[in-house]
C-alpha positions as CSV (number, residue, x, y, z in Angstrom):
1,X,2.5,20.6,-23.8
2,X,4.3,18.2,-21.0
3,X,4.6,18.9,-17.8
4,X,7.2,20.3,-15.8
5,X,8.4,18.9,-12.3
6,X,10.7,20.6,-9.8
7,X,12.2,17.1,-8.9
8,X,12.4,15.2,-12.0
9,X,12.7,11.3,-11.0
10,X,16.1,10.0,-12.1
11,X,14.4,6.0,-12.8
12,X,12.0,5.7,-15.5
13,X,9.3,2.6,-15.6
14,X,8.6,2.3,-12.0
15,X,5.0,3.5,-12.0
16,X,3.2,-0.2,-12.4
17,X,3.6,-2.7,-9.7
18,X,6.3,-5.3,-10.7
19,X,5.6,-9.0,-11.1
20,X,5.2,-10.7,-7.5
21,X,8.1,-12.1,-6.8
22,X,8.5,-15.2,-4.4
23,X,11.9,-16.3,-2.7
24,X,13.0,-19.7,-2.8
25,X,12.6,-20.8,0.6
26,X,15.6,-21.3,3.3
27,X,18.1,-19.7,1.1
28,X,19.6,-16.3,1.0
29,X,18.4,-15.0,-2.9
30,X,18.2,-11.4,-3.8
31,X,15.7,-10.1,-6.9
32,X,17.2,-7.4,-9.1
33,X,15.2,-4.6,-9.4
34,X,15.9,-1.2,-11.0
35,X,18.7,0.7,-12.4
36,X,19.2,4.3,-11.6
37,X,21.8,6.5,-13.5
38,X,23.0,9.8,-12.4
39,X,23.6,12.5,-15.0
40,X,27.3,12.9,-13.9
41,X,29.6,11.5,-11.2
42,X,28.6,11.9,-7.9
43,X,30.6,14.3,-5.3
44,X,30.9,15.2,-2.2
45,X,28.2,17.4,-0.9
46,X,25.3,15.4,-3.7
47,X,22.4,14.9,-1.8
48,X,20.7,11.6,-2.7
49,X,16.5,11.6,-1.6
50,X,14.6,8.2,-2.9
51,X,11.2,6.8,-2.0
52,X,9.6,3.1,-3.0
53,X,6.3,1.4,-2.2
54,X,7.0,-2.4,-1.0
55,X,3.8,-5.0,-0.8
56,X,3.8,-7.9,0.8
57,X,1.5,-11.0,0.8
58,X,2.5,-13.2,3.8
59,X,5.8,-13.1,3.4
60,X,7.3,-15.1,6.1
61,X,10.9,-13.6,7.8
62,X,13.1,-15.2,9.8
63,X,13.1,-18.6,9.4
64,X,17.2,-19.6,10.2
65,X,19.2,-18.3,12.9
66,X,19.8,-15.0,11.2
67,X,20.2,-11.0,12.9
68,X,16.9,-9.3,12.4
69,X,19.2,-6.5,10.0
70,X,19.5,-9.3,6.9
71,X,15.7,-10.8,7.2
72,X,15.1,-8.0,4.3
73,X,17.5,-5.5,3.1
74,X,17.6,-3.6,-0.1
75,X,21.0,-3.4,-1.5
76,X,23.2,-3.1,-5.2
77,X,25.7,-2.3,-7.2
78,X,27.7,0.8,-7.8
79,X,29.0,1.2,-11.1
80,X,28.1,-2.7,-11.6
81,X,30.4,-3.5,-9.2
82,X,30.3,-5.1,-5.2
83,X,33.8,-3.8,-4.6
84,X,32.9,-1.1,-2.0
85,X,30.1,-3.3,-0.7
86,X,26.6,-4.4,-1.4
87,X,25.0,-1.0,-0.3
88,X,25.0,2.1,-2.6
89,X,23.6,5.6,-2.0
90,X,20.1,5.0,-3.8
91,X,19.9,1.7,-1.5
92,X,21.3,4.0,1.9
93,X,18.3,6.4,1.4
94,X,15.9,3.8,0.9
95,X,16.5,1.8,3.9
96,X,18.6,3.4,6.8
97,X,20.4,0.3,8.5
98,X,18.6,0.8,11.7
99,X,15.4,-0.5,9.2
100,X,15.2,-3.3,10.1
101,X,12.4,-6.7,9.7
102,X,12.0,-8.6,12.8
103,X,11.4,-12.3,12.5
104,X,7.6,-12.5,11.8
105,X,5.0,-12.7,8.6
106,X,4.9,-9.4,6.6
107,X,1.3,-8.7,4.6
108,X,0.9,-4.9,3.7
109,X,2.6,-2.2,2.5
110,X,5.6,-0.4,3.4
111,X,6.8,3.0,2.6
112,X,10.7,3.0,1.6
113,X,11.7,6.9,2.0
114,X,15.1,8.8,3.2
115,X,18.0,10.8,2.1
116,X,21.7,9.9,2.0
117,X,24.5,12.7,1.5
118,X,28.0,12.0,-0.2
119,X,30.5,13.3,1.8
120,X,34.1,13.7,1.2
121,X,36.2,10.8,0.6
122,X,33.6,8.4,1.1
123,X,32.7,4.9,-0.9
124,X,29.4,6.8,-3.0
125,X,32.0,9.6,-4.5
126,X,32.8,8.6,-8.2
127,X,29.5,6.5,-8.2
128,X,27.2,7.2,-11.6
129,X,25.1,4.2,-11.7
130,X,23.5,2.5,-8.6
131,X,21.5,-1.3,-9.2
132,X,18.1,-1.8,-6.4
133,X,17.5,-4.6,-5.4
134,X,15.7,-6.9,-3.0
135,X,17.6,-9.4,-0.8
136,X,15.7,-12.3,1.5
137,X,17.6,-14.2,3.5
138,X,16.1,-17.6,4.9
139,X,12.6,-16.8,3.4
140,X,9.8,-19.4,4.6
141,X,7.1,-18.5,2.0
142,X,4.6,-15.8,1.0
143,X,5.8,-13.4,-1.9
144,X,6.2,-9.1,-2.7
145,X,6.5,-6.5,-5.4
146,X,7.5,-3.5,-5.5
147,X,6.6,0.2,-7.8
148,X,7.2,3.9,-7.8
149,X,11.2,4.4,-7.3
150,X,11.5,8.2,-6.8
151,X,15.3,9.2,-6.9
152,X,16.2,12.9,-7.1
153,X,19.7,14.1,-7.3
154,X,20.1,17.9,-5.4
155,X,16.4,19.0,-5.2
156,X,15.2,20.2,-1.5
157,X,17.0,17.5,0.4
158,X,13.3,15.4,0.9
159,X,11.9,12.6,-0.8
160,X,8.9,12.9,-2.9
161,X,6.0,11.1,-3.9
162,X,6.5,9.0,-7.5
163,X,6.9,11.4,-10.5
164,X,7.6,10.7,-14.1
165,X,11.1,10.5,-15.4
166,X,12.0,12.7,-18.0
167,X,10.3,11.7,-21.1
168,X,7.9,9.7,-19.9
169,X,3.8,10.9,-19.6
170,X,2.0,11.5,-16.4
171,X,-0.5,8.5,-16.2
């Protein structure tokens, strides 16, 4: 018999650690990263919680004459789209704007975890697919990956630690 979770995670496959991933140096280059699909449109009052383990292995930030606010920032599509922007709900939780990676050299990991609401009227209503992704901007070297997207859609309002997706088998 499987087992049952009160917050089932909305991403499957996110258990591993990815690949490492090193940006091309001096350049602004983003990595895609996962897909998550809601079950239905979202709407005003949704409450969106999401959590991610980052790694890094010397990755060095702030190389150009950039604002601290787009050394790293996680970002996406909504509905495959970058027409309200390249920050969606899943991405909002994740990383609040006020997130932010001062120039400097990153080894470690860092705990991605938050909750974003859709309120009326606003650019997340409608939205039933969200992309995650990774953007570096100006990178001078060193490398990260990334595992265990936890995205629920209405639970308690707080993130969780990583949990299967429905289907998949508790490792």
């Amino acid at each position: 018999m499987g087992q049952t979770f009160e917050y089932p995670n909305l991403v499957s496959g996110t258990d591993a650690w990815s690949d490492w991933w090193e940006p091309a140096k001096g350049i602004n280059v983003c990595l895609p990263l996962y897909v998550v699909t809601f079950l239905r449109e979202l709407a005003a009052g949704d409450i969106v919680s999401a959590s991610m383990e980052m790694q890094f292995d010397g990755l060095v930030l702030g190389t150009a004459d950039t604002a601290d606010d787009y050394n790293l920032r996680l970002q996406g599509a909504v509905n495959r789209g970058y027409t309200n922007g390249l920050r969606n709900v899943v991405t909002g939780a994740l990383q609040p704007w006020n997130d932010v990676f001062a120039d400097g050299t990153y080894s470690g990991t860092k705990f991605f975890s938050g909750t974003k609401a859709v309120e009326a009227g606003d650019k997340y209503a409608g939205t039933t697919e969200d992309a995650v992704e990774v953007r570096v901007d100006n990178c001078g070297g060193g490398r990260l990956r990334v595992r265990r997207l936890m995205v629920t859609l209405n639970g308690d309002g707080v993130p969780h630690a990583w949990a299967p997706a429905s289907g998949e088998v508790w490792p």
